[in-house]
C-alpha positions in Angstrom: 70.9 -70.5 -88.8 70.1 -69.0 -85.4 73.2 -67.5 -83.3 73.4 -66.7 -79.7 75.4 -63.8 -79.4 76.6 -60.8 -76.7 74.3 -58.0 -76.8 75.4 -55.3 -78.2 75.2 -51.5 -78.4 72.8 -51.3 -81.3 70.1 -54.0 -80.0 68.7 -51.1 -77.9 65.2 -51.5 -80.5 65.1 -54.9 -80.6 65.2 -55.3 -77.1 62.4 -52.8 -76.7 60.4 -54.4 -79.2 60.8 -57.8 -77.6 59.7 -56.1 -73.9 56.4 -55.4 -75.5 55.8 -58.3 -76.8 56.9 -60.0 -73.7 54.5 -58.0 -71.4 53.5 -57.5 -67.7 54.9 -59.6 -65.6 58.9 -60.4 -67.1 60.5 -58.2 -64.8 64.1 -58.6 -66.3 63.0 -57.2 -69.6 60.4 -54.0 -68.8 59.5 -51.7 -72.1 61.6 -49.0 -70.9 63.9 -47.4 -73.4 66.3 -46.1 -70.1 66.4 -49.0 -68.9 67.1 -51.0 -71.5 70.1 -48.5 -72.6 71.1 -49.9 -69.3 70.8 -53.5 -69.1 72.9 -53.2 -72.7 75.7 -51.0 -70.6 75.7 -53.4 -67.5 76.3 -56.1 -70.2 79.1 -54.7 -72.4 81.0 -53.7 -68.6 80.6 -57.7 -67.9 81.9 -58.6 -70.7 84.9 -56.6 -71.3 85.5 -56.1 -67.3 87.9 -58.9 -65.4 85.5 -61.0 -62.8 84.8 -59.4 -59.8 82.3 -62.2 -57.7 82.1 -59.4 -55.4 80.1 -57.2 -57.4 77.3 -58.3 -60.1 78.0 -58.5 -63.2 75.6 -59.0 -66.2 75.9 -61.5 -69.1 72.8 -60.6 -71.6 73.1 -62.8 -75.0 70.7 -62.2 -77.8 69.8 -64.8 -80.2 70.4 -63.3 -84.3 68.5 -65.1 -86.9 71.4 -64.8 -89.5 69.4 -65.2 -92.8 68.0 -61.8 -91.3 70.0 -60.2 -88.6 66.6 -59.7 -86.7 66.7 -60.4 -83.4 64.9 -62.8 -81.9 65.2 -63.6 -78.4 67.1 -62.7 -75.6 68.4 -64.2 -72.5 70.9 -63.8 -69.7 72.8 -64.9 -66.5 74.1 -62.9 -63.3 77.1 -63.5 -62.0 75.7 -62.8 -58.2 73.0 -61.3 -57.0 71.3 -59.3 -53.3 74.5 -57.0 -53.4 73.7 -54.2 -54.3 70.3 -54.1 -53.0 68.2 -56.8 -51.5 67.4 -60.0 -52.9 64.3 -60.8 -51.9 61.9 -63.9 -52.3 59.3 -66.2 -49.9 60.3 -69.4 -48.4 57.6 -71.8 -47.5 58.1 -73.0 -44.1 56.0 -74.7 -41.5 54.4 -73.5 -38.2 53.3 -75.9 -35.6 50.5 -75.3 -33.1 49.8 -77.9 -30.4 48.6 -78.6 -27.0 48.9 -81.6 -25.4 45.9 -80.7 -22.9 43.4 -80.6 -25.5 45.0 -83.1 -28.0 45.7 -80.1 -30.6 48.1 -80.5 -33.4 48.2 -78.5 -36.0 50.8 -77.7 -39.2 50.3 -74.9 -41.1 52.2 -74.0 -44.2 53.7 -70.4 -44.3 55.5 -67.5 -46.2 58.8 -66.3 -45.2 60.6 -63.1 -46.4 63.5 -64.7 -47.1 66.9 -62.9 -48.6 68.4 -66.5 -48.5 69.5 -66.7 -52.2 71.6 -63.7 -51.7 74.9 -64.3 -53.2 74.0 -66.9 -55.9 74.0 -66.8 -59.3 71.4 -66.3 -61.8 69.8 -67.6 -65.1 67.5 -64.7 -66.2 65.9 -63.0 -69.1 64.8 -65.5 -70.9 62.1 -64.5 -74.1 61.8 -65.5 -77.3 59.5 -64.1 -79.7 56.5 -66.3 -80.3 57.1 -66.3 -84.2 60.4 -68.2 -83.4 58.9 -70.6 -81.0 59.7 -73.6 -82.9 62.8 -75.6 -84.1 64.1 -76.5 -81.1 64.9 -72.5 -80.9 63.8 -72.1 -77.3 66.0 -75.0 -76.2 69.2 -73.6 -77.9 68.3 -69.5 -76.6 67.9 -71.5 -73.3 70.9 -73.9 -72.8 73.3 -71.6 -74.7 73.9 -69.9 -71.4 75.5 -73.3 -70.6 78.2 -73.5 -72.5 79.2 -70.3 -71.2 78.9 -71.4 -67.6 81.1 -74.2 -68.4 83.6 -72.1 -70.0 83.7 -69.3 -67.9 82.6 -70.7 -64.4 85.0 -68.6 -62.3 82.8 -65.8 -63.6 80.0 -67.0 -61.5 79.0 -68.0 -57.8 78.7 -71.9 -57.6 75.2 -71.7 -56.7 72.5 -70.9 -59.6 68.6 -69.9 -59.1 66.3 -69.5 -61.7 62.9 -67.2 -60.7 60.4 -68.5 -62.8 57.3 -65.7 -64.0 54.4 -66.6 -62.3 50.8 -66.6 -63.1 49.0 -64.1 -64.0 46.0 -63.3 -67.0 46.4 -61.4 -70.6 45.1 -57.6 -68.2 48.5 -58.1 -66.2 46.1 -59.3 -62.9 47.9 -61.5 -60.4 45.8 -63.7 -58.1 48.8 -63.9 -55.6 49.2 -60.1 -55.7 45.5 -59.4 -55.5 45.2 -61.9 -52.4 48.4 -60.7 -50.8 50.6 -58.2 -52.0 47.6 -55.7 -52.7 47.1 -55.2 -49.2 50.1 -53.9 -48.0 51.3 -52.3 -51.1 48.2 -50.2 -52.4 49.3 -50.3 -56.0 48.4 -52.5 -59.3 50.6 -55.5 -59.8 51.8 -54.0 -62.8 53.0 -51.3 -61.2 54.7 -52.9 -58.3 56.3 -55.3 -61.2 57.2 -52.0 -63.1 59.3 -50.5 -60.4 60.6 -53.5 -59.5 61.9 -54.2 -63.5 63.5 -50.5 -63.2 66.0 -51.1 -60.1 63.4 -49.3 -57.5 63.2 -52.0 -54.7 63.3 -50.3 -51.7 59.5 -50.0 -51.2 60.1 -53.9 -50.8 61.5 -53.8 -47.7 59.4 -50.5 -46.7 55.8 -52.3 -47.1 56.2 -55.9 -46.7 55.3 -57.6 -43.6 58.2 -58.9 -41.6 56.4 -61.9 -39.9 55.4 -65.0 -41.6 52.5 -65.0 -43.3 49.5 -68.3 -43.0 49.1 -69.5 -46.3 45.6 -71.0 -45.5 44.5 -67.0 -44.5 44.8 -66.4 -48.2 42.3 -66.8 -50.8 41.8 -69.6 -53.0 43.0 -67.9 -55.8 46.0 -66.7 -54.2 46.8 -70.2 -52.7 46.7 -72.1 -55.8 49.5 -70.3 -57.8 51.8 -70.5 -55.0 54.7 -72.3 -56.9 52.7 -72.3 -60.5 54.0 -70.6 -63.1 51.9 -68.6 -66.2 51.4 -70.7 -69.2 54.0 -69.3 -71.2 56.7 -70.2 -68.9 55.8 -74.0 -68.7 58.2 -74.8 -71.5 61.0 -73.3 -69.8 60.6 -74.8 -66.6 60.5 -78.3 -67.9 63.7 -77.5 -69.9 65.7 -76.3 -66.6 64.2 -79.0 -64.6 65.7 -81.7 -67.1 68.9 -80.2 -66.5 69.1 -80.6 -63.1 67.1 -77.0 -61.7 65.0 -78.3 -59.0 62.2 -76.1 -57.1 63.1 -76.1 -53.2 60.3 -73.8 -51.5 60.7 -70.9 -52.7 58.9 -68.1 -54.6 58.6 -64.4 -55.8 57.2 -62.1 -53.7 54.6 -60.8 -56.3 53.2 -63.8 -58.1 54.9 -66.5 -56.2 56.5 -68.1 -59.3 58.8 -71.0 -57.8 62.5 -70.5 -57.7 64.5 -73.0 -59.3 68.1 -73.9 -58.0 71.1 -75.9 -58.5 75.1 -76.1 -58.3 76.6 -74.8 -62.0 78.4 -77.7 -61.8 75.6 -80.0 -61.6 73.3 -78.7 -64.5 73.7 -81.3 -67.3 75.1 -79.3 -70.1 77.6 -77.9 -68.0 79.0 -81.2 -66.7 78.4 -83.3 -69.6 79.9 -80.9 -72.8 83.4 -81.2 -74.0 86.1 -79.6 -75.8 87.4 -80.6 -79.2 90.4 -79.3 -81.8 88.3 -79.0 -85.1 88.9 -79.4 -88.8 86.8 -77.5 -91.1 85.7 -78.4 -94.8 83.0 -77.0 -96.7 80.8 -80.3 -96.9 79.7 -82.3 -94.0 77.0 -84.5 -93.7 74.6 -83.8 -91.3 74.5 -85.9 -88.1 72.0 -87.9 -86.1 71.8 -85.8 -83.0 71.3 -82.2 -82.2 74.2 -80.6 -80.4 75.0 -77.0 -78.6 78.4 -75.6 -80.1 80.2 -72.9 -79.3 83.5 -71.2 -79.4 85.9 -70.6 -76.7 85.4 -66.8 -76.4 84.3 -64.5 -74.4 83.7 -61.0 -75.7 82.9 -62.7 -79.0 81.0 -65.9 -77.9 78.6 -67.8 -80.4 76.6 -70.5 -79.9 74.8 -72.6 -82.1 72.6 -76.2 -82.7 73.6 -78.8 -85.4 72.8 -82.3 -85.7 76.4 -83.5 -85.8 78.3 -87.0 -85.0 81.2 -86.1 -82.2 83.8 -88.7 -82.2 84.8 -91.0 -79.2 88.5 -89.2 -79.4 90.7 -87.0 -81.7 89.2 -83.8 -83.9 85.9 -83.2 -84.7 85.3 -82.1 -88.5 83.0 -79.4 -89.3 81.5 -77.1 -91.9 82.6 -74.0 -93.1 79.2 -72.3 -93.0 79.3 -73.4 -89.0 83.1 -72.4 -88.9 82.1 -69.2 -89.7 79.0 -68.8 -88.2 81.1 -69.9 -85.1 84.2 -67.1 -85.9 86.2 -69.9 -85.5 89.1 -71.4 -87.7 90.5 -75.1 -88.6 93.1 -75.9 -85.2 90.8 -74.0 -82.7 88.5 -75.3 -80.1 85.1 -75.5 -79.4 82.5 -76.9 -77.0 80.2 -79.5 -77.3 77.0 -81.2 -75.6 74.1 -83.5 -76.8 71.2 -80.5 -77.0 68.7 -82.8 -75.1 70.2 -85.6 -72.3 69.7 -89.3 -72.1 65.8 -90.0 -71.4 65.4 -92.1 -68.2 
């Protein structure tokens, strides 16, 4: 069974070991043994910490193959973000040139250095080692964050983005950066995306041009991964798009990987799951649908998928295997949505 779990103190290898296989380009997650020691800090402080929406706080969840106990993914969500430092990100925009003497009208689509998603919330971090990359296991590492939202909601701004990693090839080469970013920067992508993934964002504001930039001025290369994202990542768009993440214009500043956004309340997991009082006995026959369950907790939160039956009203009976792998007992309460929604 595969549990979705807090991070914890002694993950600090498996978290490096997941960075290198996750490569150039996931900012969230860099190879760096400091800063992962970090990220696992940030995390334990969110967890344990009352909310505070006027500081950040980190959630990072890692998902335990318990047959195992190897780790096997990770993923996360920000409580709020751009308050600390900067939050920083392109919105396309229009410019308009015209004369009426000569008949001239011209639209031309633009980049904006935008810090306009300052203050939302954030789904981040999301990897999952490719051995693992079946089973429905990306879907539950992904939605799990869900269930959480919809438990603990006060804990985040109402607003939620979602920067999706852009393209780029297997050498860590970004044609957005090489067309763009290169020019003002003077530094490999991988570098710029290195500093970046250890907190050092100032050279941001330092280098990049204030004024809006002509997207037809930039190479071909450059222009057609404006809003694409690397191969890897197509998965995990669709999966946030279908529940209810929508791209709206905007894009990273290196590799111009869309931003996806929508209200917590909105995503489909959030709004659709429910609470139930459960029994527990120690055989159950499997169900016809695959659910997201988890406990009501939140220093010891678990998440799981089962293909279970939920009833129209009154308790919903359960294993013992998924009791425990829950840490939850017969007379407690836990959470519940269809993994996938309706198709339309």
């Amino acid at each position: 069974m595969m549990i979705i779990r807090p991070l914890a103190q002694t993950d600090a290898d498996a978290l490096l070991d997941l960075a290198h296989k996750a490569g150039v380009g996931f900012t969230s997650l860099p190879a760096d043994p400091d800063r992962i020691l970090s990220k696992i800090e940030a995390s334990l402080a969110a967890f344990n910490n009352p909310a505070d929406l006027s500081r950040e706080q980190s959630y990072v969840f890692v998902m335990e193959d318990s047959s195992t106990g190897k780790v096997a993914g990770i993923c996360g969500i920000e409580s709020t973000i751009g308050l600390s430092s900067p939050w920083y990100s392109y919105r396309i925009g229009t410019l308009v040139h015209s004369s009426r003497e000569l008949s001239v009208h011209n639209s031309f689509p633009t980049l904006y250095l935008s810090n306009d998603q300052t203050a939302c919330a954030e789904v981040c971090t999301l990897f999952l080692d490719p051995e693992y990359r079946h089973s429905k296991n990306g879907s539950l590492l992904s939605k799990s964050r869900f269930l959480f939202l919809a438990q603990f909601s006060s804990r985040f701004q109402p607003k939620i983005i979602a920067e999706m990693r852009g393209v780029s090839n297997d050498n860590g080469q970004s044609p957005f950066w090489d067309g763009l970013g290169a020019h003002f920067f003077d530094m490999p992508f991988a570098e710029a995306d290195r500093l970046t993934g250890l907190g050092k964002k100032e050279f941001i504001a330092e280098l990049m041009p204030r004024h809006p930039l002509y997207i037809n001025l930039l190479p071909k290369d450059a222009k057609d991964v404006i809003g694409e994202v690397h191969d890897n990542t197509r998965p995990a768009r669709k999966m946030l798009e279908d529940e209810g993440f929508r791209y709206q214009g905007y894009v990273d500043i290196f590799d111009a990987g869309p931003t996806l956004e929508t209200q917590v309340q909105d995503i489909r997991a959030v709004r659709d799951s429910k609470h139930y009082t459960i029994t527990v006995e120690d055989n159950i026959a499997a169900g016809d649908t695959p659910y997201l369950v988890s406990n009501t907790s939140l220093t010891g939160y678990r998440c799981t998928m089962v293909y279970i039956n939920t009833p129209e009203s009154g308790s919903l009976c359960i294993s013992t295997e998924l009791a425990r792998a829950l840490q939850i007992n017969a007379g407690d309460s836990l959470r519940a949505v269809p993994l996938f929604g309706p198709r339309l």
